[in-house]
Every structure is written in structure tokens, then in C-alpha cells.
MOPAC internal coordinates of N, CA, C and O (Angstrom, degrees):
PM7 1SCF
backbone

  N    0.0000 0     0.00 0     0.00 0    0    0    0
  C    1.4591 1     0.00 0     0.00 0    1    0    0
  C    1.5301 1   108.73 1     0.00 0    2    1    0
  O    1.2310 1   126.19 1   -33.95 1    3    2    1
  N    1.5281 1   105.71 1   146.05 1    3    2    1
  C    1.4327 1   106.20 1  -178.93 1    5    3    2
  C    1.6809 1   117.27 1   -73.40 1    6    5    3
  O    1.2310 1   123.83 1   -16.48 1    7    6    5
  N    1.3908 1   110.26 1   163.52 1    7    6    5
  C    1.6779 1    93.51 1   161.09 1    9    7    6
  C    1.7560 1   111.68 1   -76.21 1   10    9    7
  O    1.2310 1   128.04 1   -22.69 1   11   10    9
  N    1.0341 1   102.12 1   157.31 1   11   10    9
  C    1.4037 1   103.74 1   157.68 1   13   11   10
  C    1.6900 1   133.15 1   -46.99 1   14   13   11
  O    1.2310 1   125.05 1   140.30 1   15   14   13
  N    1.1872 1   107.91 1   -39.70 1   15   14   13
  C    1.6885 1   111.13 1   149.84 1   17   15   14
  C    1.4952 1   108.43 1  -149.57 1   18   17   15
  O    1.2310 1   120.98 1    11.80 1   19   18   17
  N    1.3275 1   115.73 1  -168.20 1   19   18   17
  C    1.1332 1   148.78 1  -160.98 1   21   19   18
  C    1.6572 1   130.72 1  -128.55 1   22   21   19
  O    1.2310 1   123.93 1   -81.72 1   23   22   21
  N    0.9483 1   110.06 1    98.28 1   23   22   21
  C    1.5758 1    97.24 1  -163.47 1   25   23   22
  C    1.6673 1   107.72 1  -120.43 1   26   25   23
  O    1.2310 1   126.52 1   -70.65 1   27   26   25
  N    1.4661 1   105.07 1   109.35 1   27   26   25
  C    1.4459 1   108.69 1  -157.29 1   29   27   26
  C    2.2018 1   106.49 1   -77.77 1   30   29   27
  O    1.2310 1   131.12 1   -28.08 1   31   30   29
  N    1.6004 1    96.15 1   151.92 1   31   30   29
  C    1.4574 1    93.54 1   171.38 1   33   31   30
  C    1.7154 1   129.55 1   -18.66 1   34   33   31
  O    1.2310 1   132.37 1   111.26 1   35   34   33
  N    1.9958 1    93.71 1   -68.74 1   35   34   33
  C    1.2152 1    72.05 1  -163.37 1   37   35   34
  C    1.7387 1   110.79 1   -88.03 1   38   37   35
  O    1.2310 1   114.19 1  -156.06 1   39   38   37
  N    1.2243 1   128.61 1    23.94 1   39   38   37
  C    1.4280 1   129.25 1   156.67 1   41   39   38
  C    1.3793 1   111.13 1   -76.27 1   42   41   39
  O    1.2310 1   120.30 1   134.37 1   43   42   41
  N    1.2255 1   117.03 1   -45.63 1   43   42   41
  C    1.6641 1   104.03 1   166.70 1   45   43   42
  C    1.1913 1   131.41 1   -57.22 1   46   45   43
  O    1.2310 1   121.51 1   153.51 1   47   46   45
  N    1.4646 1   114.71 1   -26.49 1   47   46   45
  C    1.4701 1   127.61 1   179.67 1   49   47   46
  C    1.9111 1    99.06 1   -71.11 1   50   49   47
  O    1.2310 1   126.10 1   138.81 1   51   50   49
  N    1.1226 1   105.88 1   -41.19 1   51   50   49
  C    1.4904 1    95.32 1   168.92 1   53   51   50
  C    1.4000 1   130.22 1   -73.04 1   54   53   51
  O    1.2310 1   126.07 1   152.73 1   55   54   53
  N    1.2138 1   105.93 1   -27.27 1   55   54   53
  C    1.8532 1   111.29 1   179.92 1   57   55   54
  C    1.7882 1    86.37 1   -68.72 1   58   57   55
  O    1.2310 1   133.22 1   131.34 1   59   58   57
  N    0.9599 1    92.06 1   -48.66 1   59   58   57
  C    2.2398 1    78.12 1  -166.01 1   61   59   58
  C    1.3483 1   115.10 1   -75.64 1   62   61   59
  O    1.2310 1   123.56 1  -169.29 1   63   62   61
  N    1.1457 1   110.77 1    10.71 1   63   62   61
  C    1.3740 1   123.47 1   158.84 1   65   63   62
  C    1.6641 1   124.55 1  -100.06 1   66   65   63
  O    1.2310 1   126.72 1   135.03 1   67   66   65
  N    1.0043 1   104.67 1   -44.97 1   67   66   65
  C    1.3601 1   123.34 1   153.84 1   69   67   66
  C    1.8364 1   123.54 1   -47.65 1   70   69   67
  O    1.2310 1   124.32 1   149.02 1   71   70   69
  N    1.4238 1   109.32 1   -30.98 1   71   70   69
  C    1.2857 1   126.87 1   166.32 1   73   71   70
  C    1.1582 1   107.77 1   -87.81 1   74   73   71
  O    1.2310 1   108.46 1   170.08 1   75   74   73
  N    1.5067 1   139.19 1    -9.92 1   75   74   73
  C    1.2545 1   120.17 1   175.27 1   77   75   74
  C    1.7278 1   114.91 1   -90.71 1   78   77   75
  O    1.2310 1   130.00 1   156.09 1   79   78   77
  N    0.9958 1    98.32 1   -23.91 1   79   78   77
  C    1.5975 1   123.46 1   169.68 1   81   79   78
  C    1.7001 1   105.01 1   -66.44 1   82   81   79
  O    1.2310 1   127.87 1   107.37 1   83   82   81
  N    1.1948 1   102.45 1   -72.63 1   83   82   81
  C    1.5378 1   104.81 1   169.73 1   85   83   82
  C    1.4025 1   130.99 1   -38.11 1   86   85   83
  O    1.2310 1   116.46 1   163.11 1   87   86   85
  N    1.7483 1   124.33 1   -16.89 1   87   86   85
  C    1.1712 1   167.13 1    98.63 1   89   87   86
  C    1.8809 1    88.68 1   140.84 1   90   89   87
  O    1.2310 1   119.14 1  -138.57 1   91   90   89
  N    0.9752 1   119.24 1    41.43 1   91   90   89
  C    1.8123 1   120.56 1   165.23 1   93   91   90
  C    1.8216 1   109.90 1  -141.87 1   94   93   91
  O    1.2310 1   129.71 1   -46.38 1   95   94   93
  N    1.1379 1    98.89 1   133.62 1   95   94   93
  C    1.8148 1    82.97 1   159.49 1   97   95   94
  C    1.6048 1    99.31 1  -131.63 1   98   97   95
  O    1.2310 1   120.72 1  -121.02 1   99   98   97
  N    1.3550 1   116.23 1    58.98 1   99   98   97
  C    1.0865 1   117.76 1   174.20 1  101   99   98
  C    1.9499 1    83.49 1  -138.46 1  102  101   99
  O    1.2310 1   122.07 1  -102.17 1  103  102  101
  N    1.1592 1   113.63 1    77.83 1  103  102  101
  C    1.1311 1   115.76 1   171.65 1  105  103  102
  C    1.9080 1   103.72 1  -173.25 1  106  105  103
  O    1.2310 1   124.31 1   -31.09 1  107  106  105
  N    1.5870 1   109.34 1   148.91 1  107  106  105
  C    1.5557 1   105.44 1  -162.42 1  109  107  106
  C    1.8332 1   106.98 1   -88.25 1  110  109  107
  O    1.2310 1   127.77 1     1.90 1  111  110  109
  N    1.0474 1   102.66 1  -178.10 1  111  110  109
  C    1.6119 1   111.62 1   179.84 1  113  111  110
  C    1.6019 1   103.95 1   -94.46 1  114  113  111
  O    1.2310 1   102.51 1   -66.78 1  115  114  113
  N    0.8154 1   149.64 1   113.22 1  115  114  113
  C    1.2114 1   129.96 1  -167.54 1  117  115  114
  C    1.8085 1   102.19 1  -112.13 1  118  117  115
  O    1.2310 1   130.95 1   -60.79 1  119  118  117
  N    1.3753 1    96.47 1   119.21 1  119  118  117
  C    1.9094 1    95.80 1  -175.50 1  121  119  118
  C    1.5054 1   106.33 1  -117.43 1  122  121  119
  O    1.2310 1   117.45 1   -63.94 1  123  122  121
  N    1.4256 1   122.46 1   116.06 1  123  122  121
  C    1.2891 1   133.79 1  -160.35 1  125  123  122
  C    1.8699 1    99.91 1  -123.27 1  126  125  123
  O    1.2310 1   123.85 1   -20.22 1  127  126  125
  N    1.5200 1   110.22 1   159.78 1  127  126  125
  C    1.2851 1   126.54 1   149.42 1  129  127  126
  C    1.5172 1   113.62 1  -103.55 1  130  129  127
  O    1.2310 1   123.08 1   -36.36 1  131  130  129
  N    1.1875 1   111.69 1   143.64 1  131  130  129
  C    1.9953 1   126.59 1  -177.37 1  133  131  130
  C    1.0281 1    98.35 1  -140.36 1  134  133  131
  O    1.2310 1   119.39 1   -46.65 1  135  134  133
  N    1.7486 1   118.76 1   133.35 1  135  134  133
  C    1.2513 1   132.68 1   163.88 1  137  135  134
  C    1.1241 1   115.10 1   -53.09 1  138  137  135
  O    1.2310 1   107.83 1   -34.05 1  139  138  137
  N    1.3186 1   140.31 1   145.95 1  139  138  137
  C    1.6595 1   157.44 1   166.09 1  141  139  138
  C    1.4895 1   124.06 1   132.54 1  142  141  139
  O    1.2310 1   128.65 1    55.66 1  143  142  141
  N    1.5312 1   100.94 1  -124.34 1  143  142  141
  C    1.6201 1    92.77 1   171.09 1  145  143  142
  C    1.4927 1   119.71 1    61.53 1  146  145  143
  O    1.2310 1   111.26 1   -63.35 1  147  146  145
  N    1.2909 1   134.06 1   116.65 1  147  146  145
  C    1.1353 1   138.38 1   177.11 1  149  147  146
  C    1.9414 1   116.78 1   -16.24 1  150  149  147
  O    1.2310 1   119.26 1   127.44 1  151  150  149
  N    1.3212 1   119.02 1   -52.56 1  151  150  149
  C    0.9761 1   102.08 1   171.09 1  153  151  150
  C    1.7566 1   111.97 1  -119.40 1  154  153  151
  O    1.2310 1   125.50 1  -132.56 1  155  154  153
  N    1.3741 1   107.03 1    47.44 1  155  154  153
  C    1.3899 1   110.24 1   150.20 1  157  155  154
  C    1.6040 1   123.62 1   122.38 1  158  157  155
  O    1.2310 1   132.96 1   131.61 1  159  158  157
  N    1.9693 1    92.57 1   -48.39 1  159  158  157
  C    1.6997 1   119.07 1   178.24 1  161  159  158
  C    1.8343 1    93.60 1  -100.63 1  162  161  159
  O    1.2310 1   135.96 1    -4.28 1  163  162  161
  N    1.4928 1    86.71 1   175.72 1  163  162  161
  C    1.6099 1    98.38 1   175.76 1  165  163  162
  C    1.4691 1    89.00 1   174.99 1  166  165  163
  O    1.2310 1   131.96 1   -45.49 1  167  166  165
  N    1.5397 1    94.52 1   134.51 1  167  166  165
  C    1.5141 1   123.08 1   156.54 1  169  167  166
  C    1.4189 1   112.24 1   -48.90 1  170  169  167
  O    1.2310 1   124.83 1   -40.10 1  171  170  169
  N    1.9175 1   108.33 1   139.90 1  171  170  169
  C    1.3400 1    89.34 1   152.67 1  173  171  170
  C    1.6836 1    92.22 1  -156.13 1  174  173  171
  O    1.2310 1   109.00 1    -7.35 1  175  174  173
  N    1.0579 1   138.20 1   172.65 1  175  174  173
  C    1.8737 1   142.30 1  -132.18 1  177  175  174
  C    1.6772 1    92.50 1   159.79 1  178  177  175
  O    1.2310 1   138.92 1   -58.24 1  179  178  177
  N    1.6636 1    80.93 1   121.76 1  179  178  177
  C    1.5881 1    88.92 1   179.48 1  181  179  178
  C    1.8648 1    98.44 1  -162.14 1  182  181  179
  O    1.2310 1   120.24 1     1.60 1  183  182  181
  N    1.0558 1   117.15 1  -178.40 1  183  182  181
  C    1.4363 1   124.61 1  -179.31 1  185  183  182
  C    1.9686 1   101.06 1  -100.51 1  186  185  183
  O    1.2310 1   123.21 1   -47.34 1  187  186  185
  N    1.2637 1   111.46 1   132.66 1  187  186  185
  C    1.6430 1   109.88 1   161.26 1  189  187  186
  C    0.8889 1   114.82 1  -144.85 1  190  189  187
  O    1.2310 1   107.87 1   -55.84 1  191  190  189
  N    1.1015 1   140.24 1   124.16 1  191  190  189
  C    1.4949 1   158.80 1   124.72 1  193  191  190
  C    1.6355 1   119.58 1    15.93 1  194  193  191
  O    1.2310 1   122.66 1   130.12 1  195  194  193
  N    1.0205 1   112.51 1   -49.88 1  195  194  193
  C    1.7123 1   117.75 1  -161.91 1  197  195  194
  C    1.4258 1   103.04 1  -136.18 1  198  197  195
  O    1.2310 1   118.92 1   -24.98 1  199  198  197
  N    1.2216 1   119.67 1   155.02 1  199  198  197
  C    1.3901 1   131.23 1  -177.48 1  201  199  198
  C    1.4936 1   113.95 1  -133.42 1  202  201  199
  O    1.2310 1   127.62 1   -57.99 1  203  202  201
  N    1.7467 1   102.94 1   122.01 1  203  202  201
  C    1.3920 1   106.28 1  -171.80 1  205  203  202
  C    1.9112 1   116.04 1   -73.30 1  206  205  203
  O    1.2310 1   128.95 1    -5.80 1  207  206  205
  N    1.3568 1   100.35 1   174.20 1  207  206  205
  C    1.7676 1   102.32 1   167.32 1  209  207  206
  C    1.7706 1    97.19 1   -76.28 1  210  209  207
  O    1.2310 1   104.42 1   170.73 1  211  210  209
  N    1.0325 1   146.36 1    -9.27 1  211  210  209
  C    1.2477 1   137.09 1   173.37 1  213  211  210
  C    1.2314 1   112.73 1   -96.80 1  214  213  211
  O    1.2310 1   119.50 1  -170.23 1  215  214  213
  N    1.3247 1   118.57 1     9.77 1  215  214  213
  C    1.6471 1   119.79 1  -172.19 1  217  215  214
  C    1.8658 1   110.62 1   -96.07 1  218  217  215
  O    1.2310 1   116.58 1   -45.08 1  219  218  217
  N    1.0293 1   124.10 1   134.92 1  219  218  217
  C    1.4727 1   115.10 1   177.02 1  221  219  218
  C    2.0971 1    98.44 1   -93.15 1  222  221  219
  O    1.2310 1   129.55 1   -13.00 1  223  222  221
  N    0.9620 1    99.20 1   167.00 1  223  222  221
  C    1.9287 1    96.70 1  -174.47 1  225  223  222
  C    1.4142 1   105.77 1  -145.90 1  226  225  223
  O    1.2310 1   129.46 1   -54.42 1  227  226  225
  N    1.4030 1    99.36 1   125.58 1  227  226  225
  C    1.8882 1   100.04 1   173.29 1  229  227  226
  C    1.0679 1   109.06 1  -150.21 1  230  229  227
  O    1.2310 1   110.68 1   -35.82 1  231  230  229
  N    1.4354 1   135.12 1   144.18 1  231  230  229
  C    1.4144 1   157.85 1  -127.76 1  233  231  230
  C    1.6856 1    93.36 1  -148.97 1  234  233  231
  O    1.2310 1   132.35 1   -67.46 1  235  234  233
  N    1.4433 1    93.75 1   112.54 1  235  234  233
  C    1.4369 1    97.53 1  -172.36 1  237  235  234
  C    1.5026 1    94.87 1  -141.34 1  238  237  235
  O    1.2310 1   110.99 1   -69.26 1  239  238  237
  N    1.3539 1   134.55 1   110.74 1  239  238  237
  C    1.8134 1   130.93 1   166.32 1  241  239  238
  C    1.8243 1    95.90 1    89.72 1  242  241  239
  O    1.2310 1   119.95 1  -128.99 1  243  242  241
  N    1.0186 1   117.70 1    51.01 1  243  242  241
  C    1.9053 1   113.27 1  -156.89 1  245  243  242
  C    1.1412 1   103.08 1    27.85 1  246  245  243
  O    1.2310 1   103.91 1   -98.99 1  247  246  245
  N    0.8158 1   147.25 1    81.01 1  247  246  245
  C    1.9004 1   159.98 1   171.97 1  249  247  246
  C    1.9474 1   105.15 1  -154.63 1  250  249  247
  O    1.2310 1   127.70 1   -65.66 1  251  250  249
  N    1.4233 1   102.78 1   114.34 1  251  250  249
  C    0.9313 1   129.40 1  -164.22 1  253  251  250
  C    1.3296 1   109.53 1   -93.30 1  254  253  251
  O    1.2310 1   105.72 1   -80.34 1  255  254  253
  N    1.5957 1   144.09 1    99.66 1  255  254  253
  C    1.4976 1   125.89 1  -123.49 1  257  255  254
  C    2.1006 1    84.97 1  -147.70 1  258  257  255
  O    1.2310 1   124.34 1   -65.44 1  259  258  257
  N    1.4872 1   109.27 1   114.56 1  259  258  257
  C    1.0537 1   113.28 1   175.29 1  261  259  258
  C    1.3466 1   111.84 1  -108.20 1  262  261  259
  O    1.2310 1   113.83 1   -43.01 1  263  262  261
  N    1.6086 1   129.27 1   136.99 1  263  262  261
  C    1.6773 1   134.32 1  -156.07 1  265  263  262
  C    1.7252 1    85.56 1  -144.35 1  266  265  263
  O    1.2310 1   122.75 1   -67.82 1  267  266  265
  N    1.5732 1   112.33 1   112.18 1  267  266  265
  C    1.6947 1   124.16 1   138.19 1  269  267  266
  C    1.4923 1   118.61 1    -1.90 1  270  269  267
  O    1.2310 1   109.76 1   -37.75 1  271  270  269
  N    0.9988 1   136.81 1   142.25 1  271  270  269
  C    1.6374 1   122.55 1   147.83 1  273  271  270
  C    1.5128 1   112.99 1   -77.37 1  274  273  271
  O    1.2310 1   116.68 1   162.52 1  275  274  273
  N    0.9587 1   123.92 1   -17.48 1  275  274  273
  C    1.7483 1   132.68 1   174.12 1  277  275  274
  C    1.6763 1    93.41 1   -67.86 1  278  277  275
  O    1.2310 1   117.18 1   115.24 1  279  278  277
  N    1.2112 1   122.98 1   -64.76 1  279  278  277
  C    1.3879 1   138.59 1  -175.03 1  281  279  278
  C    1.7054 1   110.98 1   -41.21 1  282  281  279
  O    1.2310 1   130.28 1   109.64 1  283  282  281
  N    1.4458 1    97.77 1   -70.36 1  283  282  281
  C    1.4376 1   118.55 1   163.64 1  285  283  282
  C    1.7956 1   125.47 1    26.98 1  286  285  283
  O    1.2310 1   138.75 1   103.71 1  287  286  285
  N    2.2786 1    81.25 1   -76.29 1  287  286  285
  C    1.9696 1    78.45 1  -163.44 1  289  287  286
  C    1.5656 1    98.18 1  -105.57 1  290  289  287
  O    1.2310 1   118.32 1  -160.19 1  291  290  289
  N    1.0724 1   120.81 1    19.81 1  291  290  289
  C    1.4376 1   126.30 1   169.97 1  293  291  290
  C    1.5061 1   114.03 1   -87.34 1  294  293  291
  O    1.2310 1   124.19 1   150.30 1  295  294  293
  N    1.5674 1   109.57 1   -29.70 1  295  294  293
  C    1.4038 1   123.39 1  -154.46 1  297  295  294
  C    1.6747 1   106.48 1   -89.70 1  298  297  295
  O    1.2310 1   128.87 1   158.16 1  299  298  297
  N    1.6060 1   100.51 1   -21.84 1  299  298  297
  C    1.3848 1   128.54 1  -170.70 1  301  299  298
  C    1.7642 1   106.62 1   -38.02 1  302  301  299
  O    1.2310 1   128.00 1   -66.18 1  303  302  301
  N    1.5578 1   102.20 1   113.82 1  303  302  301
  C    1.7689 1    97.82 1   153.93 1  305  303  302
  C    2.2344 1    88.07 1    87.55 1  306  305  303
  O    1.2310 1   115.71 1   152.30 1  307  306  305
  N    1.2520 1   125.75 1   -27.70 1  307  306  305
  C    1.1207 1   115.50 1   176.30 1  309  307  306
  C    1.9983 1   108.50 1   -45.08 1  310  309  307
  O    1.2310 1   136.55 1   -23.37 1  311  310  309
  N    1.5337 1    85.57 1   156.63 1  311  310  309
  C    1.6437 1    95.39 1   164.70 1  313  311  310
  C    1.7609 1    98.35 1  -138.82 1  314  313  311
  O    1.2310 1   130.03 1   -25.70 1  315  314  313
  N    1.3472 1    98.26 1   154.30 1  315  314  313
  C    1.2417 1   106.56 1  -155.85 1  317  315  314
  C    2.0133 1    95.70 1  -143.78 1  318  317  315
  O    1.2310 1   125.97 1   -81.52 1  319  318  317
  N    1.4146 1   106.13 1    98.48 1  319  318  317
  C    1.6673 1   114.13 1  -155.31 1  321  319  318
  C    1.7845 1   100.67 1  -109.88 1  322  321  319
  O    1.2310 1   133.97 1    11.74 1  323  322  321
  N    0.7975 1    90.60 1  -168.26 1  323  322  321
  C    1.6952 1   100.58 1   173.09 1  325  323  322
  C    1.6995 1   114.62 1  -141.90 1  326  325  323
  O    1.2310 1   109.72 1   -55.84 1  327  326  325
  N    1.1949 1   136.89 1   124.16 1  327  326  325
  C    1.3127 1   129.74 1  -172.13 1  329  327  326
  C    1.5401 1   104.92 1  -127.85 1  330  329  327
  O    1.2310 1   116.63 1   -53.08 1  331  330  329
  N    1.6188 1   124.01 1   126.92 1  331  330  329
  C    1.1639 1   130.90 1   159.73 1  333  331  330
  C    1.4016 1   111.79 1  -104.56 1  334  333  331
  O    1.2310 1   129.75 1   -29.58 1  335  334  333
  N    1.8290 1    98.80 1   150.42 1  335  334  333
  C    1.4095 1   100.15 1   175.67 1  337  335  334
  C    1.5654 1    81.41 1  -164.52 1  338  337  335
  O    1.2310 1   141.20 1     4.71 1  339  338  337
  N    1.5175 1    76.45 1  -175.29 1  339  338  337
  C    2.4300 1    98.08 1  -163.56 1  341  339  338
  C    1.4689 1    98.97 1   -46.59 1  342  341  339
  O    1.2310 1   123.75 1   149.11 1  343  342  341
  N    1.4872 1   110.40 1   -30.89 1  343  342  341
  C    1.7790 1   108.14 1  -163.52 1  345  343  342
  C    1.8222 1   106.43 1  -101.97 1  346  345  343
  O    1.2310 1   123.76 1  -137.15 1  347  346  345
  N    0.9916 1   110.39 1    42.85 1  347  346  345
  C    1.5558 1   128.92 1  -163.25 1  349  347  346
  C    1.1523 1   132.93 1    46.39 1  350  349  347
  O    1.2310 1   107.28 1    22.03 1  351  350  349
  N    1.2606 1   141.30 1  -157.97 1  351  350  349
  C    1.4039 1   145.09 1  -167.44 1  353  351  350
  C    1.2136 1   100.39 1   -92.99 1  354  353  351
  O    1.2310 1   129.41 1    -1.88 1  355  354  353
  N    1.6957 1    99.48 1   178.12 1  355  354  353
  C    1.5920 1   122.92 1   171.61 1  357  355  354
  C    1.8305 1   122.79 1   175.22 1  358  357  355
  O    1.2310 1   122.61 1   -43.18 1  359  358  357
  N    0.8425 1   112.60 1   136.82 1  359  358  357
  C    1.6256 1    96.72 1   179.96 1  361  359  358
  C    1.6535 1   101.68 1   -73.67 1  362  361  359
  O    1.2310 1   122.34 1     4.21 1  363  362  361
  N    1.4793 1   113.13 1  -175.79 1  363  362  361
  C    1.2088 1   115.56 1  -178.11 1  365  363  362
  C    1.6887 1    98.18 1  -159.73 1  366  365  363
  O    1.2310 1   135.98 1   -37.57 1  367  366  365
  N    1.4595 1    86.66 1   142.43 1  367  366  365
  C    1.9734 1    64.55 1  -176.96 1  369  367  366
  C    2.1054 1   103.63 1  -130.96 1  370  369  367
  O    1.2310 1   117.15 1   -41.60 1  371  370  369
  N    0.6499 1   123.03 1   138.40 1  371  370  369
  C    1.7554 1   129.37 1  -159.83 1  373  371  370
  C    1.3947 1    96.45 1  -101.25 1  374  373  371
  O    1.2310 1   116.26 1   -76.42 1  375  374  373
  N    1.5238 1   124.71 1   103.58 1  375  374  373
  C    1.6002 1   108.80 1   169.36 1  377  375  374
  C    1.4882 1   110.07 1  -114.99 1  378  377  375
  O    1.2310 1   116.78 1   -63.07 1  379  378  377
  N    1.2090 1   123.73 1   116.93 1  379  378  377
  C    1.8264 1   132.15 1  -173.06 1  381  379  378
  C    1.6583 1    83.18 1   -69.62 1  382  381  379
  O    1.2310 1   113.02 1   152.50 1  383  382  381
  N    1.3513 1   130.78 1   -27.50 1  383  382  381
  C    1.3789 1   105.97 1  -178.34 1  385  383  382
  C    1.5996 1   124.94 1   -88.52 1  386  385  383
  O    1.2310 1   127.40 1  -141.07 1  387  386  385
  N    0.8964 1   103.36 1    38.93 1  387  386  385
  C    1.7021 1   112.95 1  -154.33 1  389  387  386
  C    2.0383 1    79.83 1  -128.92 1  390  389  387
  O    1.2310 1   135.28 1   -54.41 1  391  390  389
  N    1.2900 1    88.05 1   125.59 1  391  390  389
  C    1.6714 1   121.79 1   173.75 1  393  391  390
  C    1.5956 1   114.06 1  -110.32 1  394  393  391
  O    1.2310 1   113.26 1   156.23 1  395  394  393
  N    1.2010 1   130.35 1   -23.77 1  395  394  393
  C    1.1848 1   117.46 1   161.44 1  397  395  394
  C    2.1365 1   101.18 1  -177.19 1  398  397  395
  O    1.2310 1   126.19 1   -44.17 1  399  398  397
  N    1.3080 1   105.71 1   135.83 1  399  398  397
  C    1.4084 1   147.53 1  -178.27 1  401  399  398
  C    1.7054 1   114.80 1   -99.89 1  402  401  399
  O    1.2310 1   135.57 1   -57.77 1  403  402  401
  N    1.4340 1    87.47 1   122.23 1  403  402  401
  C    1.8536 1    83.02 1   174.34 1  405  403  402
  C    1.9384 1    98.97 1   -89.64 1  406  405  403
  O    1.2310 1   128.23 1    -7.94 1  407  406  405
  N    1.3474 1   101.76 1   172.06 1  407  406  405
  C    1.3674 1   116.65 1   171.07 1  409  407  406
  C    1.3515 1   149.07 1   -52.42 1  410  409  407
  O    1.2310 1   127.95 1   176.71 1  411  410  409
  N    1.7097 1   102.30 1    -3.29 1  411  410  409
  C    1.3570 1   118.73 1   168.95 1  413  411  410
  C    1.8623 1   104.89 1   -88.67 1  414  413  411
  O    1.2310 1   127.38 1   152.63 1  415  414  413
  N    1.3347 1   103.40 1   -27.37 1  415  414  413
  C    1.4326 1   116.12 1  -163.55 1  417  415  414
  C    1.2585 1   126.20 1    66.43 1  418  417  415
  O    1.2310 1   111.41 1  -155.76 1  419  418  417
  N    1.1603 1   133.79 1    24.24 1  419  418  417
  C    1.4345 1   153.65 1   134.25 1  421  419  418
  C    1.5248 1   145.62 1   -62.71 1  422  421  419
  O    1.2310 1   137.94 1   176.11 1  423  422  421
  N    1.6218 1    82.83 1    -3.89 1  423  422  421
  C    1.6151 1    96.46 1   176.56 1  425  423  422
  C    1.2314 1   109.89 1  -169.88 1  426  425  423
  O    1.2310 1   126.78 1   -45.66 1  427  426  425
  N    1.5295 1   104.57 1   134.34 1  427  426  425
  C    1.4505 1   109.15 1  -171.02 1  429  427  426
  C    1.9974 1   106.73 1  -154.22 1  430  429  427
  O    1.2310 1   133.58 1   -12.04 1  431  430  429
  N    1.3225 1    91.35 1   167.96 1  431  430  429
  C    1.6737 1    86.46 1   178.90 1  433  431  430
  C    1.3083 1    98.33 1  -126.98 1  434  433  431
  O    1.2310 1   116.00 1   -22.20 1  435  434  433
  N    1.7986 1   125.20 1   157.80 1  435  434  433
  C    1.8622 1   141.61 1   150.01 1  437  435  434
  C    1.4541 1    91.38 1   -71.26 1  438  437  435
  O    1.2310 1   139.36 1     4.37 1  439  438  437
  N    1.5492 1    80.06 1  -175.63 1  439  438  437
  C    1.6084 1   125.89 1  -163.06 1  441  439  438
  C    1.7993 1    85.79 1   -82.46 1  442  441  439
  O    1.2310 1   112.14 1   132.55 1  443  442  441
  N    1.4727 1   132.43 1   -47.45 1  443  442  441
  C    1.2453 1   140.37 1   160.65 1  445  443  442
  C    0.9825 1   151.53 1   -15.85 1  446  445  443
  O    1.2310 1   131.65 1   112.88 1  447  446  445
  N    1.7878 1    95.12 1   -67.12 1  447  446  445
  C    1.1624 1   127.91 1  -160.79 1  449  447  446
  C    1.3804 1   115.21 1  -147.52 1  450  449  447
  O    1.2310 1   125.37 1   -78.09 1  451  450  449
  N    1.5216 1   107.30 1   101.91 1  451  450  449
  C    1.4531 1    98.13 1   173.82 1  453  451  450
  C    1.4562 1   127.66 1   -91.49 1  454  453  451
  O    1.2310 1   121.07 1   144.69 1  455  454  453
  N    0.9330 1   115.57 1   -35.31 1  455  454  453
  C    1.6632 1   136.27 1  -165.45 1  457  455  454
  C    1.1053 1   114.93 1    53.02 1  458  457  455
  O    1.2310 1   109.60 1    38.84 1  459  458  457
  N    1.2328 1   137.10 1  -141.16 1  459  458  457
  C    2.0071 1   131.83 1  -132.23 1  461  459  458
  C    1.8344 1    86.15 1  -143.60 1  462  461  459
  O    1.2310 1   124.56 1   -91.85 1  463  462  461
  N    1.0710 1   108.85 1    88.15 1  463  462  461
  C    1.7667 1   110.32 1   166.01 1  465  463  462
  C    1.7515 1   106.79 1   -56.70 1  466  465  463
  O    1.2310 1   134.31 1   -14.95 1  467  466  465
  N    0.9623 1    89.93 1   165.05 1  467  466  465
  C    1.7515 1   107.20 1  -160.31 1  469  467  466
  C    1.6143 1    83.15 1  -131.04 1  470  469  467
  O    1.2310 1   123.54 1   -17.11 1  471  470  469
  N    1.1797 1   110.81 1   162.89 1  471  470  469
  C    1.9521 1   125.90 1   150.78 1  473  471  470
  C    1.6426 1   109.09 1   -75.90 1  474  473  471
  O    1.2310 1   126.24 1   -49.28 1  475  474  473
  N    1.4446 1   105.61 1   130.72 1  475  474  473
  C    1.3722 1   105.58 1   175.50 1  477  475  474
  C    1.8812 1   119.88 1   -81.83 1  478  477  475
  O    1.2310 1   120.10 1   180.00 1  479  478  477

């Protein structure tokens, strides 16, 4: 069975960089789905502190990576990379479960799950 996502080298190399700034790296990645977003879903990645009994936890690159159970089977099989170029960085995140993406690429809905589109 797959993990639930994927969190490539050099994206981890940025979260623990990103934690040094944040001034802890004793704190998790936390990678969530949120209703809205032009077509419905939307990413969201942030730093947290504490980890719930509803939280699933995986340690991928020493990166300590906490996922929702709501989040969970949406998140399934994603990879979640980091890309530099002349016009700077950015994460990027690849979801095979994703059926259609609006034009910012920040929000998208499955075959599943649509959720509540917003105006972009």
C-alpha cells in the first residue's frame, strides 16, 4: 500500500529550512485539504505544534508530516516537491486524484469530492 503522500528530498530540504526560520524544528508539517478555491478543494501546509488523536503521522526525509483523517483519502498517492528556477522557488504538489484544476492551480476538485467553489 501506498503512503498517503509523498514528500520529495528537495521539498523536505525546504520545510527544514523553513523551520529554522520558524525558529523550531521540533514541530510537524501539517498538509491539509480546505473547502473553497475556485474549483472547490485547496491546499493548505503550515507548521503545528501538537498532534491530534485524529491525525495520521509520517516521517518522510526527517520531516515529521501530520495529515487530517478528512484530508486523508483525497491526499492519497499525492507528491508534494519543491522546484527552483531564475524566477524563484515554490512547492508544487502533483495529485493523480485531481479531475479538474482552475488556473491559478491552487484549487481543484476529484471524482469524490467537490466542495464549495468560491470566485477566483
Amino acid at each position: 500500500m501506498s503512503e498517503v503522500l509523498t514528500l520529495t528530498e528537495a521539498a523536505a530540504f525546504q520545510v527544514k529550512d523553513m523551520m529554522k526560520e520558524y525558529g523550531s524544528d521540533d514541530v510537524y508539517l501539517r498538509v491539509k485539504v480546505n473547502g473553497g478555491g475556485c474549483s472547490g478543494l485547496s491546499y493548505g501546509m503550515g507548521f503545528d505544534e501538537e498532534k491530534t488523536d485524529k491525525d495520521m503521522e509520517l516521517q518522510q526525509h526527517g520531516v515529521r508530516i501530520l495529515i487530517d483523517e478528512e484530508s486523508a483519502p483525497i491526499l492519497r498517492d499525492v507528491k508534494i516537491d519543491y522546484k527552483q528556477s531564475m524566477m524563484g522557488g515554490g512547492f508544487t504538489i502533483d495529485n493523480p486524484n485531481a479531475i479538474a484544476s482552475c488556473g491559478c492551480g491552487s484549487s481543484f476538485r476529484t471524482a469524490t469530492v467537490e466542495g464549495t467553489p468560491e470566485e477566483c
